[in-house]
C-alpha positions as CSV (number, residue, x, y, z in Angstrom):
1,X,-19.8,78.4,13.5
2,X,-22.1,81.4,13.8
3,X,-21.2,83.7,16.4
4,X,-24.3,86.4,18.3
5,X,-21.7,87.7,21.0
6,X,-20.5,91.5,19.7
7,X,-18.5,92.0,22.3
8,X,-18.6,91.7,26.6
9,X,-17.1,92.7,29.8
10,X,-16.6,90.6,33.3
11,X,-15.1,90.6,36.6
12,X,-14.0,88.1,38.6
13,X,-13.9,83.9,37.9
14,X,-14.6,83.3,34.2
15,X,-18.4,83.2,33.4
16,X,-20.2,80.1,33.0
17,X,-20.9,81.0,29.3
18,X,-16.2,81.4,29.1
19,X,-16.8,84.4,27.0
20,X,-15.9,88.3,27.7
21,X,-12.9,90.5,28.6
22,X,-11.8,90.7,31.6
23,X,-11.9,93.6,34.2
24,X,-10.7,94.4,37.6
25,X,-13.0,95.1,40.0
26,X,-14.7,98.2,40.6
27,X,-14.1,100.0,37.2
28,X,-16.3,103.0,36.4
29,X,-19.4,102.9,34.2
30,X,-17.2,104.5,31.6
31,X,-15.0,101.5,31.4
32,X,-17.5,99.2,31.5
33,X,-19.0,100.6,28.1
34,X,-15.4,100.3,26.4
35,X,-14.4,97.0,27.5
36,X,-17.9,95.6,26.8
37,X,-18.8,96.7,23.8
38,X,-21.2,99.2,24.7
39,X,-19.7,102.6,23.9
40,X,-22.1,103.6,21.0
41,X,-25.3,104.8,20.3
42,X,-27.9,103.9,18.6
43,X,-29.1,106.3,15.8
44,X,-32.4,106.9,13.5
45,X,-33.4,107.9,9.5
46,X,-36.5,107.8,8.2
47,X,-37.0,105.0,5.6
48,X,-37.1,105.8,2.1
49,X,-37.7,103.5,-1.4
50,X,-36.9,103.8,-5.0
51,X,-39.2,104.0,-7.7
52,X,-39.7,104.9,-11.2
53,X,-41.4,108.2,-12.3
54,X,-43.8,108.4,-15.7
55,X,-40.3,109.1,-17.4
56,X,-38.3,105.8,-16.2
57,X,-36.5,108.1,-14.5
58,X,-35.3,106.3,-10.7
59,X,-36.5,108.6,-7.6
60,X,-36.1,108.2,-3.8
61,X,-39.2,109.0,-1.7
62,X,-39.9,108.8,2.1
63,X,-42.0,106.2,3.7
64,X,-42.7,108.6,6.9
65,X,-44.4,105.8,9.1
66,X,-41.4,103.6,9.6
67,X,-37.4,104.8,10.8
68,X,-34.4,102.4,10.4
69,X,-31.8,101.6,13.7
70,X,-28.0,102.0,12.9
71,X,-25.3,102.1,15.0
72,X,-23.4,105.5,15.3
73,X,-20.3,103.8,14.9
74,X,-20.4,101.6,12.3
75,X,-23.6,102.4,11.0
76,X,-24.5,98.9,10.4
77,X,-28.5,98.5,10.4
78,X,-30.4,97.2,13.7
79,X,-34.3,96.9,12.7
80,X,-36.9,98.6,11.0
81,X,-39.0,100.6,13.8
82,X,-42.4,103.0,13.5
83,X,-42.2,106.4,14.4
84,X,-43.4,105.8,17.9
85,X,-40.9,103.6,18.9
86,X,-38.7,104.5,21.8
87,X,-35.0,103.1,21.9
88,X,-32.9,102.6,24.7
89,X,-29.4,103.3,24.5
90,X,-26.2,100.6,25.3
91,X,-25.5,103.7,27.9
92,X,-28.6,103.5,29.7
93,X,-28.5,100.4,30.7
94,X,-25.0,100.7,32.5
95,X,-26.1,103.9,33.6
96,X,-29.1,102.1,35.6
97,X,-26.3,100.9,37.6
98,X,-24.1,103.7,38.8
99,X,-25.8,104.8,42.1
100,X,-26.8,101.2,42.6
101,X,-23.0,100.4,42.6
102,X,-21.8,103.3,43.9
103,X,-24.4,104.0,46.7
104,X,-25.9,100.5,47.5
105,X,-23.2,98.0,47.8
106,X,-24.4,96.6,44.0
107,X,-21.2,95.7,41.7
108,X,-21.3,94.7,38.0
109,X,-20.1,91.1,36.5
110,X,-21.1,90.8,33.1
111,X,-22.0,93.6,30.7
112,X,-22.1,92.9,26.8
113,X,-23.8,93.2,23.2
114,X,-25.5,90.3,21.2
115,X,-26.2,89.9,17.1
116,X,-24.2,92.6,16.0
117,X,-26.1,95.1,18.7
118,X,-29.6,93.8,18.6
119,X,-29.5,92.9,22.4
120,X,-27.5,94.4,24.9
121,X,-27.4,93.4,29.0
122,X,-25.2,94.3,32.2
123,X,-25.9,91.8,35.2
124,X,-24.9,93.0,38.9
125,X,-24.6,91.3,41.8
126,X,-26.9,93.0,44.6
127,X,-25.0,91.6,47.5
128,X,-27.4,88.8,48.6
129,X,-26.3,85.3,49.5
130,X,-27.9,81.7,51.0
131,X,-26.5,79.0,51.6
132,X,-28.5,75.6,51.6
133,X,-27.4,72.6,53.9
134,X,-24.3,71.0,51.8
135,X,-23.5,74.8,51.6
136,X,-25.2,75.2,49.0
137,X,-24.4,78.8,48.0
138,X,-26.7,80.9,45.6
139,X,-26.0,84.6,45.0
140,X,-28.7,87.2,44.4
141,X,-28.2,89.1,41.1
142,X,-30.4,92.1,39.1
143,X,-30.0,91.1,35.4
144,X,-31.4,94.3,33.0
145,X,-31.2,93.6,29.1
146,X,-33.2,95.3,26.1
147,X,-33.6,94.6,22.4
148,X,-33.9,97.2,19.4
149,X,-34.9,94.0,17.3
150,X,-38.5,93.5,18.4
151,X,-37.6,90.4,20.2
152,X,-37.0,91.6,24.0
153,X,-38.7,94.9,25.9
154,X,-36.8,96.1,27.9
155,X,-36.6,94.0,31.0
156,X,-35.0,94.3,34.6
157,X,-35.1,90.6,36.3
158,X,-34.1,89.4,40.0
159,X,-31.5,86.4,38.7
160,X,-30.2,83.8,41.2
161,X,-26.9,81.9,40.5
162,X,-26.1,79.1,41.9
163,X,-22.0,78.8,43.0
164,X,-21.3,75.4,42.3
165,X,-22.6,75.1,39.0
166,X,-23.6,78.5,38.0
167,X,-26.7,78.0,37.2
168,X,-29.1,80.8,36.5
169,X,-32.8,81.1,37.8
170,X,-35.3,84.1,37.4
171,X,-36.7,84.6,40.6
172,X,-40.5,84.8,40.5
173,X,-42.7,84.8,43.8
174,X,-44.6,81.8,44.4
175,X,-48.5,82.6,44.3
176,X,-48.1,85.4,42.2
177,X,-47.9,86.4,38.1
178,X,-44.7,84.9,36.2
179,X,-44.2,88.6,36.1
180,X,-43.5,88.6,40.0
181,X,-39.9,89.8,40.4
182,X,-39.2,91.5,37.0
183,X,-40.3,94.2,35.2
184,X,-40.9,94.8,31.7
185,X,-41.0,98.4,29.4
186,X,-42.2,98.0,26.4
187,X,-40.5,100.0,23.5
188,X,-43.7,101.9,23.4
189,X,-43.1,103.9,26.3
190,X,-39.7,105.8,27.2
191,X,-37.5,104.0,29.8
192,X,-37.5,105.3,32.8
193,X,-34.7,103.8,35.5
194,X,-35.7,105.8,38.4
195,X,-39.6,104.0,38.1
196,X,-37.9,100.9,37.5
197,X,-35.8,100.7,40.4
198,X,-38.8,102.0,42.3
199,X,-41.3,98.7,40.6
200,X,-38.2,96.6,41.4
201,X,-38.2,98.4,45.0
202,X,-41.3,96.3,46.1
203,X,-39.9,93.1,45.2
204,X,-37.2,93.4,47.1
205,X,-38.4,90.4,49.5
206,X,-38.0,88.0,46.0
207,X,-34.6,86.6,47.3
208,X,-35.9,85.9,50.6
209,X,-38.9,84.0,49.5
210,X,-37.6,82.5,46.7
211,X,-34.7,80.9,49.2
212,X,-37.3,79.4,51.0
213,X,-38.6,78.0,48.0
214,X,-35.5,76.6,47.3
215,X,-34.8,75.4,50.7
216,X,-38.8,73.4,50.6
217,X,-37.0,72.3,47.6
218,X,-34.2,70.6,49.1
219,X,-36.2,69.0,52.0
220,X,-38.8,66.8,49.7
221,X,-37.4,63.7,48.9
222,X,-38.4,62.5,45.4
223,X,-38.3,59.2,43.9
224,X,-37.2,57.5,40.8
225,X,-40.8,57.6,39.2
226,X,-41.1,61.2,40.3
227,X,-38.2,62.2,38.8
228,X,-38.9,60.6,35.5
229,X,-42.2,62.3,35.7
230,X,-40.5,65.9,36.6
231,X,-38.9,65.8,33.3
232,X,-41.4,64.7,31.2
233,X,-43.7,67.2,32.3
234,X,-41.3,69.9,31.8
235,X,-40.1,69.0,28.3
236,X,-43.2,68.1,27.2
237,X,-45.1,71.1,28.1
238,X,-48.1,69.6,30.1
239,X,-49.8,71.0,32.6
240,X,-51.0,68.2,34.5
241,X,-49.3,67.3,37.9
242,X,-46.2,65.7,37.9
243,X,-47.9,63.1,40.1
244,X,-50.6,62.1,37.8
245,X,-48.1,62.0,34.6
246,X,-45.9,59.2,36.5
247,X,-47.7,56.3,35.0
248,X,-47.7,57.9,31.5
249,X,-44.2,59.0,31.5
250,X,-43.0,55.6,32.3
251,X,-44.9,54.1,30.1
252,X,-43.2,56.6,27.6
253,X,-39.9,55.8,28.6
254,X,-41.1,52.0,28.1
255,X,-42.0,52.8,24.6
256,X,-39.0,54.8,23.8
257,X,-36.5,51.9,24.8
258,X,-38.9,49.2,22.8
259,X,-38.1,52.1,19.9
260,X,-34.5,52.3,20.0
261,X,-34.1,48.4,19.8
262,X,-36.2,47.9,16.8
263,X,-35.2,51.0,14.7
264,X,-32.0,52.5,16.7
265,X,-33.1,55.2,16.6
266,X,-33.3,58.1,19.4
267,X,-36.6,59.9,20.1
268,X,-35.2,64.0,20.9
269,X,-37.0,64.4,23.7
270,X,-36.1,61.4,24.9
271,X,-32.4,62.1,24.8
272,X,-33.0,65.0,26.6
273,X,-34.8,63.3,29.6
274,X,-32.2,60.5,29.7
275,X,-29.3,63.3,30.4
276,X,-31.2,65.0,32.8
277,X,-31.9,61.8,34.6
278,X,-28.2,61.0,34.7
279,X,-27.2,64.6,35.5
280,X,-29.9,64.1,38.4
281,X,-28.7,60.8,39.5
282,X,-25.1,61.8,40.2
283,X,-23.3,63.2,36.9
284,X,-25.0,67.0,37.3
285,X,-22.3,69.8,38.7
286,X,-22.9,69.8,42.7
287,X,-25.6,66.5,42.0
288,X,-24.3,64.9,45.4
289,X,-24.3,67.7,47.5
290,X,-27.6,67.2,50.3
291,X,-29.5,69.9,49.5
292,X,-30.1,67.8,45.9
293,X,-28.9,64.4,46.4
294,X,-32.5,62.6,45.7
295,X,-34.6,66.1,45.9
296,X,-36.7,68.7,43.8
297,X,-34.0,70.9,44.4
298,X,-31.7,68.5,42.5
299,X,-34.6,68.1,39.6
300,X,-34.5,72.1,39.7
301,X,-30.9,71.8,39.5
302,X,-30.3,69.4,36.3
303,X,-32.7,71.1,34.4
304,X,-30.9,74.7,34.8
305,X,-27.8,73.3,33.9
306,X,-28.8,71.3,31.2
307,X,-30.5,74.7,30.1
308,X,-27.5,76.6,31.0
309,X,-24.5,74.2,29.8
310,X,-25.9,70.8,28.1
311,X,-29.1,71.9,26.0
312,X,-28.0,72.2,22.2
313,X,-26.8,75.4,20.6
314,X,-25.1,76.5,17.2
315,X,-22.4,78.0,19.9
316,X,-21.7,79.2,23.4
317,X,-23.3,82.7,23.3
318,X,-26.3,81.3,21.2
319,X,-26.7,79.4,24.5
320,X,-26.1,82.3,26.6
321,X,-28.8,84.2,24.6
322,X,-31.7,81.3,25.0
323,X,-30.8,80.6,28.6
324,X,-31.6,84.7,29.6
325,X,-33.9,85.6,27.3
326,X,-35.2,82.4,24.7
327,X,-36.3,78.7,25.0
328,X,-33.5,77.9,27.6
329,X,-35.3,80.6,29.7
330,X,-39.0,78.8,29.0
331,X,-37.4,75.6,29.9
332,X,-35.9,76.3,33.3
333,X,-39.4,78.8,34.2
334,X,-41.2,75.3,33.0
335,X,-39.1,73.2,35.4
336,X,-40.0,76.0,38.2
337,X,-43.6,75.5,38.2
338,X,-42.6,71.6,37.8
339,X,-40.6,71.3,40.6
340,X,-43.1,73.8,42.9
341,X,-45.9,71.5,42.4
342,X,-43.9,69.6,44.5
343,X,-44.2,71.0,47.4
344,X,-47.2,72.7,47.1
């Protein structure tokens, strides 16, 4: 089975994903880049191509618009760039952390490389905790990660975990961009930590307002029909209301079942909604605690973990991978909005 996890770093209880080395707490920066993986740099050479001169004769020349990305250790290629891209190094992004950990009560969990040193991330816990009723416990987390591949800018994201199940959430403020609560440097511009912490400065009330999101959350009761329409609308991508869809999903689910008997055969999205549904209804990791016993809180719930644990992947740290940064990632945001509309 294909394997994206280079190598990664943790302390404390073993991560939700079960992958990583394991550290004891409170281990310098420089220890951190061993253990996980991240004690390397990232290195440039202009591109060049063979061709044939009037003699048949092979010759190298440079193509000066483009560099390639190797690793300085074992030189292995990352991605083709332009001149005007700026890279960020494995370093930097531990380095974001050291006054934050050392000055401001922050202390790393997870630090790691993906695909060979494509993507690399450290998460850090900032010390921020709620409890819902059941006590419910969530943890506030700052989550940075950046990609050399094209595929991620570099991003810093406020991250809630949820104890029982850890589930992972990007916080975003209600009322506000999808952007609210993370920022984003694109590899055109150089990386600068000290403005980032500063952007990230002013979103500081995030956890407090996304807690009492999550506690509205916990407080509406939703019904059967609700529910079924919660999960259609998120895995189906709408963006009608989750109360007007009720009618349509059921009908769907109707159809689906009417399906199965005459062919046996199991619409994908349909699977997915069923499992959710059950995970919702009692089977989900802390499904019977109050705060999301029969709530949108609970709906908010299955659908992270099924994101997070349940959804399909070629292997654990493919999962891992989608959940921060892919479709996982899409999924849960979707299921956001969803479950928001709710209690709007």
């Amino acid at each position: 089975m294909a394997h994206q996890l280079e190598q990664m770093a943790y302390v404390g209880d073993t991560p939700w994903h079960g992958l990583g080395n394991q550290l004891t707490p409170n281990q310098p920066i420089e220890i951190w880049a061993q253990q996980a993986g991240m004690d390397w740099r990232i290195e440039s050479s202009d591109v060049s191509y063979m061709a044939q001169n009037e003699r048949g004769q092979s010759i190298i020349l440079p193509y000066e618009e483009q560099r390639v990305l190797y690793r300085s250790d074992t030189h292995a290629p990352l991605s083709v760039v332009s001149q005007r891209y700026q890279e960020v190094q494995p370093k930097e992004i531990l380095e974001f952390y050291r006054d934050l950990t050392e000055q401001s009560g922050f202390e790393l969990e997870t630090a790691g490389v993906l695909k060979g040193g494509k993507k690399f991330w450290a998460l850090a816990r900032t010390g921020q905790s709620t409890a819902l009723k059941g006590k419910d416990v969530s943890n506030g987390y700052i989550l940075l990660a950046t990609a050399c591949d094209g595929t991620l800018a570099t991003t810093a994201q406020f991250t809630s975990i949820r104890v029982v199940c850890n589930n992972t959430l990007a916080i975003a403020l209600r009322g506000q961009s999808s952007s609210a609560g993370v920022v984003k440097v694109p590899h055109s511009t150089k990386f600068d930590a000290e403005k980032v912490k500063q952007q990230l400065g002013i979103s500081v009330r995030a956890w407090d307002e996304h807690m009492y999101e999550m506690k509205q959350l916990s407080q509406r009761k939703v019904t059967q029909g609700e529910a079924t329409a919660f999960f259609g609308a998120v895995f189906n991508n709408t963006t009608m209301s989750v109360q007007d869809q009720e009618e349509n999903i059921i009908q769907f689910y109707r159809n689906v079942a009417s399906q199965n008997q005459a062919s046996n055969k199991t619409e994908p999205n349909g699977r997915a909604m069923n499992k959710v549904m059950d995970m919702f209804n009692g089977q989900g990791r802390g499904a019977e605690l109050s705060s999301a016993k029969g709530t949108a809180y609970g709906l908010l719930c299955a659908m992270t973990e099924f994101a997070d644990h349940e959804r399909r992947a070629m292997s654990t740290d493919h999962r891992l991978d989608s959940a921060w940064f892919g479709a996982g990632a899409g999924l849960k945001q979707r299921g956001l909005e969803q479950a928001l509309r709710l209690v709007a």
